[in-house]
C-alpha positions, 0 to 999 in steps of 0.5 A: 347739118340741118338734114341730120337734125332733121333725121335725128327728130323724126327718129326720136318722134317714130320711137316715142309714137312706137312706145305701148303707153302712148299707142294704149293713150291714143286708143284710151282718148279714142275710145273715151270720145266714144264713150263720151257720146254714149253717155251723152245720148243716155243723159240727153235720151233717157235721164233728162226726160225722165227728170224732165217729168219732174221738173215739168221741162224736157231737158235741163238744158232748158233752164235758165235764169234771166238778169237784164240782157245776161241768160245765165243758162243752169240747166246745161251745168246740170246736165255737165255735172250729171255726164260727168258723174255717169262717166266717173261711175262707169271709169270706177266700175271698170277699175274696180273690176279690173283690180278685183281680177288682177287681185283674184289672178295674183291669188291664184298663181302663187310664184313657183320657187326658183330652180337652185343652181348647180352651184346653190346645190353645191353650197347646201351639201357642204353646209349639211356637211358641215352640220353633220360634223358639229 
C-alpha cells in the first residue's frame, strides 16, 4: 500500500513538472536571476558612480546615518529601490512589445470563415427555396 502511494505521488509529481507553464516558470525564475546580476552590475558599475559625482561618494551603498551604536545603512535602499525601478522598466518594456506585436499579429491575420458542411450547404438551398416560393 505504502509502495502505491508512493507511486501514485511521484506520478503526480512527473506530471505537474511536465506541464509547459511550470517548465516556462522554472526558465522565467532562471533567466530573471540572470537578469538580476545584469542589473546589479549597471547600478553598482555604471549609475552609483555617476550619481556618485554628485553626491560626492562612490556609491550609495556608503551612506549611513549613525544613532548611538545603531548604523542605519540608507544608502543600500537607495540602491534596492533603483534595481528595482531599472528591472520593473526593463519587465514593462518587454510586455509592451510583447503585447504590441501580438496586437499587430491579430491585426494582420483576420480569421478566415469557416468551411459550410455539406449538411449547412443543404440548409441554405432549401432556405433559398423556400424564399424563391414566397
Amino acid at each position: 500500500m505504502a509502495s502505491e502511494k508512493k507511486s501514485t505521488f511521484l506520478t503526480e509529481f512527473k506530471t505537474f513538472i511536465a506541464r509547459g507553464n511550470v517548465m516556462d516558470m522554472a526558465v522565467g525564475v532562471i533567466i530573471g536571476g540572470a537578469f538580476s546580476n545584469i542589473t546589479n552590475s549597471l547600478i553598482n558599475d555604471i549609475v552609483m558612480p555617476v550619481l556618485g559625482i554628485f553626491t560626492s561618494s562612490v556609491s550609495f551603498a556608503e551612506l549611513s546615518l549613525n544613532i548611538g551604536s545603531a548604523a542605519i545603512a540608507y544608502g543600500n535602499f537607495i540602491q534596492a529601490v533603483l534595481n528595482f525601478l531599472i528591472m520593473a522598466f526593463v519587465v514593462f518594456c518587454l510586455v509592451r512589445t510583447i503585447n504590441r506585436f501580438h496586437q499587430k499579429k491579430e491585426e494582420a491575420a483576420p480569421p478566415a470563415p469557416p468551411e459550410p458542411s455539406g449538411e449547412e450547404r443543404l440548409l441554405a438551398e432549401i432556405r433559398d427555396l423556400l424564399k424563391e416560393r414566397r
